[in-house]
N, CA, C and O of each residue as an XYZ file, in Angstrom:
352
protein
N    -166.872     40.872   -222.695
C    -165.968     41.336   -221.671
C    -166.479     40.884   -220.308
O    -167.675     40.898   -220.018
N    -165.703     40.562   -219.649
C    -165.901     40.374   -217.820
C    -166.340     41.515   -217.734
O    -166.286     42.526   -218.434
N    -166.889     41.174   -216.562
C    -167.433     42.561   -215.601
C    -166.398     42.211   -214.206
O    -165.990     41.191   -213.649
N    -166.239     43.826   -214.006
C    -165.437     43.925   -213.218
C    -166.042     43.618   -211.823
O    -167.180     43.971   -211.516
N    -165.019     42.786   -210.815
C    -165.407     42.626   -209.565
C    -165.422     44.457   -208.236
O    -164.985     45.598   -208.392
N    -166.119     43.797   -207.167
C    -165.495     45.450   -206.303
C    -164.056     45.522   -206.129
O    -163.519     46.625   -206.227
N    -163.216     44.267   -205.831
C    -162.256     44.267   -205.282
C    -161.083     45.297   -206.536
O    -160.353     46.211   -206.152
N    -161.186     44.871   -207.867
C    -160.523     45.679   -208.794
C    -161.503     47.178   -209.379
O    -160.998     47.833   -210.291
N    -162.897     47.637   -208.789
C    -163.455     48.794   -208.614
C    -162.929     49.846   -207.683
O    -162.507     50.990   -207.847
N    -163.124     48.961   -206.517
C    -163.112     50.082   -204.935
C    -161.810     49.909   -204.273
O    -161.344     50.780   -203.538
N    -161.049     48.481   -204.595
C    -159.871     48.529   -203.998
C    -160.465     46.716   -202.895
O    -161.578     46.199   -202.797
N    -159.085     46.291   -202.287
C    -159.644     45.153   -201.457
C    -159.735     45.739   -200.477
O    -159.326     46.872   -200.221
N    -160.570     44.634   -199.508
C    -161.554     44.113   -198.746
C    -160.364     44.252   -197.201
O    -159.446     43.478   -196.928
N    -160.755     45.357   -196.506
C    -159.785     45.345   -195.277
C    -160.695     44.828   -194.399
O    -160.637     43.599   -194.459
N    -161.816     45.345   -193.313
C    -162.584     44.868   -192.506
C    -163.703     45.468   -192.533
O    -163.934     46.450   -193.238
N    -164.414     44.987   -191.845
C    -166.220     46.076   -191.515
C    -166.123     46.523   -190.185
O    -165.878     46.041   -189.078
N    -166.474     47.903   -190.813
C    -166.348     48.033   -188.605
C    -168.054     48.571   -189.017
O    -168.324     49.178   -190.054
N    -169.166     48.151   -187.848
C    -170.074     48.068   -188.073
C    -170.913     48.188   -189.424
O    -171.313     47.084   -189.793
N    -171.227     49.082   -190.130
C    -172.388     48.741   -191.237
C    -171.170     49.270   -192.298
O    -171.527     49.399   -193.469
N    -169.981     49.535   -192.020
C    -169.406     50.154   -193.200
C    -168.377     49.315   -193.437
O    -167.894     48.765   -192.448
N    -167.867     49.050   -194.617
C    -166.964     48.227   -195.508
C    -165.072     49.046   -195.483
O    -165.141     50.232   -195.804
N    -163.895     48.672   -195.235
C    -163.212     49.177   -195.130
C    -162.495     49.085   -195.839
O    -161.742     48.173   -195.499
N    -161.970     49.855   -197.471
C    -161.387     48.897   -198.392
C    -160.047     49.891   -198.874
O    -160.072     51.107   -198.682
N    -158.972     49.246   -199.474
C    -157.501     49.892   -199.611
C    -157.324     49.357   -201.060
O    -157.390     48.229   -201.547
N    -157.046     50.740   -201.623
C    -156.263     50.271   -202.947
C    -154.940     50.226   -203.507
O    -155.035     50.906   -204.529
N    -153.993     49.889   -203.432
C    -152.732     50.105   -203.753
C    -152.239     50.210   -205.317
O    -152.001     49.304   -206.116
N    -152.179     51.440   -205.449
C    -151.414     51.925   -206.825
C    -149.836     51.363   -207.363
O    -149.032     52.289   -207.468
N    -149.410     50.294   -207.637
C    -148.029     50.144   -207.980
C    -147.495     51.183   -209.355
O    -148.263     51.290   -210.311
N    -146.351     51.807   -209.367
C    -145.620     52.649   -209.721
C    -144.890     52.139   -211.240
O    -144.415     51.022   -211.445
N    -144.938     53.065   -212.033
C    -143.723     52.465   -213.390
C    -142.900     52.330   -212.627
O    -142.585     53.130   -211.746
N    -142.200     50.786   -212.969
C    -141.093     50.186   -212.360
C    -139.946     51.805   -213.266
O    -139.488     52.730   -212.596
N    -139.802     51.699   -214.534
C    -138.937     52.808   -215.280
C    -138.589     54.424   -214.265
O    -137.627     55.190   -214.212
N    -139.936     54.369   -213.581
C    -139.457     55.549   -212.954
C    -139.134     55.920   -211.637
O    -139.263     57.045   -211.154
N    -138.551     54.541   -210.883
C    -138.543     54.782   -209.457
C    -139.181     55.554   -208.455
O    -138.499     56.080   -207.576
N    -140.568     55.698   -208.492
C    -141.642     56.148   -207.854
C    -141.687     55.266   -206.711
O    -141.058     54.212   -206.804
N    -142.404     55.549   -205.509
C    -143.330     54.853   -204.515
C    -144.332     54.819   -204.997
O    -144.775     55.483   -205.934
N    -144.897     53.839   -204.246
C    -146.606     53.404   -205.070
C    -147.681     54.305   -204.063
O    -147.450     54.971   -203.054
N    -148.558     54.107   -204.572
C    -149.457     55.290   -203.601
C    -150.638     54.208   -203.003
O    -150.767     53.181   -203.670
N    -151.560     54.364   -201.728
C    -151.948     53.852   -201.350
C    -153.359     54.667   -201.055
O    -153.323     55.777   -200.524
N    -154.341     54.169   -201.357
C    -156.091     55.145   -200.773
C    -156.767     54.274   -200.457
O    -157.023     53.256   -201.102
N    -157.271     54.696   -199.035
C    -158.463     53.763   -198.314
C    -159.724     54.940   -198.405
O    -159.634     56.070   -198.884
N    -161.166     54.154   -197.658
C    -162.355     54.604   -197.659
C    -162.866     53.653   -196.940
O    -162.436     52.513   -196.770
N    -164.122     54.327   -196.377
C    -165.345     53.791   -195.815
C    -166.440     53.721   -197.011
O    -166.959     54.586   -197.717
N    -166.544     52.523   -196.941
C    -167.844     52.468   -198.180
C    -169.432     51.848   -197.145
O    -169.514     51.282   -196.055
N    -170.191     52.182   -197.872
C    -171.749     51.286   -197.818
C    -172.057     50.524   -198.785
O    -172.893     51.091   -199.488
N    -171.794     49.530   -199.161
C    -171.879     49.230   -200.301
C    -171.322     49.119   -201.508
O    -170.177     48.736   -201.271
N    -171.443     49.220   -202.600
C    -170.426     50.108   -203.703
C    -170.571     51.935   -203.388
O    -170.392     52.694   -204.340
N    -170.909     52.515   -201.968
C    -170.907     54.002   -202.084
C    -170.167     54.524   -201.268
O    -170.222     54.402   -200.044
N    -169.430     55.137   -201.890
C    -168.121     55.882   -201.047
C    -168.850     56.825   -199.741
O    -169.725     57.681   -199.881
N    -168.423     56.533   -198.896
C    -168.895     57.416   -197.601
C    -167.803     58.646   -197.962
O    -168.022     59.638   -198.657
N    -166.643     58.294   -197.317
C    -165.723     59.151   -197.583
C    -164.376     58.393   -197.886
O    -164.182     57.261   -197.443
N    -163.759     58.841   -198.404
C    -162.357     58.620   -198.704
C    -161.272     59.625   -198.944
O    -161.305     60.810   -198.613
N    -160.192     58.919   -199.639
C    -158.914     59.832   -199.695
C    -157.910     59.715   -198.309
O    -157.205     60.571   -197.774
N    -158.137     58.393   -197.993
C    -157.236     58.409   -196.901
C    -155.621     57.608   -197.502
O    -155.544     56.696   -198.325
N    -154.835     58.081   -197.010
C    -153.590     57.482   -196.916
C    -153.319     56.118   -195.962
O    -152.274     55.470   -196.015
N    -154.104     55.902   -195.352
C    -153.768     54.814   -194.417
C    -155.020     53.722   -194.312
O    -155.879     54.540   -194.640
N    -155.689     52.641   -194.129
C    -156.985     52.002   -194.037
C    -157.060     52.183   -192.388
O    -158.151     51.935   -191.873
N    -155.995     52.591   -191.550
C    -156.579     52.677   -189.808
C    -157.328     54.072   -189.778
O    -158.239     54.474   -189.054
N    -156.530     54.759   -190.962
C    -157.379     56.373   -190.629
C    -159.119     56.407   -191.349
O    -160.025     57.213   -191.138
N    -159.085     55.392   -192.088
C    -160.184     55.275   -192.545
C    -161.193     54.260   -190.964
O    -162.266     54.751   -190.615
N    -160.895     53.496   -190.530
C    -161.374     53.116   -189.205
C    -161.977     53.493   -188.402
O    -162.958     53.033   -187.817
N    -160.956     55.137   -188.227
C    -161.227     55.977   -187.252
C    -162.134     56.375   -187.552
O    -163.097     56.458   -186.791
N    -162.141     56.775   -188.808
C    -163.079     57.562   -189.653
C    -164.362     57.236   -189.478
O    -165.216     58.116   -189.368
N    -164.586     56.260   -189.443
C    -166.254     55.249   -189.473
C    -166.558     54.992   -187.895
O    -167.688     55.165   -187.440
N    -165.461     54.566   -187.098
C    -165.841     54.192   -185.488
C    -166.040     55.549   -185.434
O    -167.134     55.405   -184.888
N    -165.928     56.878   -185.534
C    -166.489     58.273   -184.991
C    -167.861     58.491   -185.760
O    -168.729     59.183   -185.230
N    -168.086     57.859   -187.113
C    -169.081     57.795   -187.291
C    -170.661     57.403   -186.318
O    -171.699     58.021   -186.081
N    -170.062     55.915   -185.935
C    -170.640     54.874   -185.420
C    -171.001     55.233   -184.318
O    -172.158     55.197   -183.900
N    -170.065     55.604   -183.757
C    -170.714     56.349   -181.861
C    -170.874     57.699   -182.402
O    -170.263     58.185   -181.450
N    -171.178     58.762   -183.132
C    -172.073     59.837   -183.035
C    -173.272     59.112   -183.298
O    -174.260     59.636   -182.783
N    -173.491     58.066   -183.943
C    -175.168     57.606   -184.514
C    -175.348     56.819   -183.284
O    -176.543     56.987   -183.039
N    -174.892     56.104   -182.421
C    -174.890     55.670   -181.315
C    -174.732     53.895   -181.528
O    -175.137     53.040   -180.740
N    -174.090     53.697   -182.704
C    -174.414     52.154   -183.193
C    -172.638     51.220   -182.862
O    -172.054     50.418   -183.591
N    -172.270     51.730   -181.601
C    -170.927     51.451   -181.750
C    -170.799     49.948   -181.182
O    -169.839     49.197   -181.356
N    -172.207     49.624   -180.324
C    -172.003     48.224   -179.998
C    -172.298     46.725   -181.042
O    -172.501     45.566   -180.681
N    -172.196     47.496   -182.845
C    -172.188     46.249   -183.768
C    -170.685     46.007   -184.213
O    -170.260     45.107   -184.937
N    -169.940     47.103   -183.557
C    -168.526     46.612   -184.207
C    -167.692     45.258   -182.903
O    -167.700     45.534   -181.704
N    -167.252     44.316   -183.257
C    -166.288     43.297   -182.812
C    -165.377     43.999   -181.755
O    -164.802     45.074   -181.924
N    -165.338     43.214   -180.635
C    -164.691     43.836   -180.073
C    -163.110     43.264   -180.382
O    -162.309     44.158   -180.107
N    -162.766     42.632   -180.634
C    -161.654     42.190   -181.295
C    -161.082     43.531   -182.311
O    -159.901     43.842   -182.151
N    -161.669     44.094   -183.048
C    -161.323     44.816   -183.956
C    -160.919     46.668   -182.889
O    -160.155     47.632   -182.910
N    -161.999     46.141   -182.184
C    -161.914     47.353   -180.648
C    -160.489     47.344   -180.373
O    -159.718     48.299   -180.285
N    -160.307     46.304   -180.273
C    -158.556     45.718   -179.678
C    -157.730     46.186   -180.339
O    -157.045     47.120   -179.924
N    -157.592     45.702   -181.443
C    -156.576     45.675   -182.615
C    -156.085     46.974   -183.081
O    -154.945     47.233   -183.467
N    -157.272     47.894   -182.978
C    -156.888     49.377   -183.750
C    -157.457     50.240   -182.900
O    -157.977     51.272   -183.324
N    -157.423     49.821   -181.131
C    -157.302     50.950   -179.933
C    -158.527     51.639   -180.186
O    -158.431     52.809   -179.814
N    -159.785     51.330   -180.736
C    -160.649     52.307   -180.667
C    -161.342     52.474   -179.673
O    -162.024     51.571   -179.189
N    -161.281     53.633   -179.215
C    -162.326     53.858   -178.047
C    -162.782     55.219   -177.471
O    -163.605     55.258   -176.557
């Protein structure tokens, strides 16, 4: 058997905002039962879930940039990414 990659473990690969990994999994739905598909992001370290259970990958963002400036490490994230998702 293959071994499974992270991307079909943890979900894909959204961005890093400083030391943490930002990843989204999208659940597609039995086509038979006209469902919406469900969607869960997280902050990982690694393969280790910091936290998750988010509905959105920006709320997971937030999640980690409040991390990042309580530890005081907010000047490794891009400022480009600063831009993009208003953190500040």
């Amino acid at each position: 058997m293959a071994n499974k990659t992270k991307s079909t473990q943890l979900g894909d690969y959204v961005c890093k905002i400083g030391k943490y990994d930002i990843r989204h999994q999208i659940s597609q739905p039995n086509i038979k039962k006209n469902q919406t598909g469900s969607v869960t992001a997280g902050a990982y370290l690694g393969k280790t879930l910091v936290k998750g259970g988010f509905n959105d990958h920006s709320k997971a963002i937030q999640y980690a940039w409040g991390r990042l400036k309580k530890s005081g490490e907010s000047h490794h994230v891009k400022k480009q990414l600063v831009e993009k998702y208003n953190l500040s």
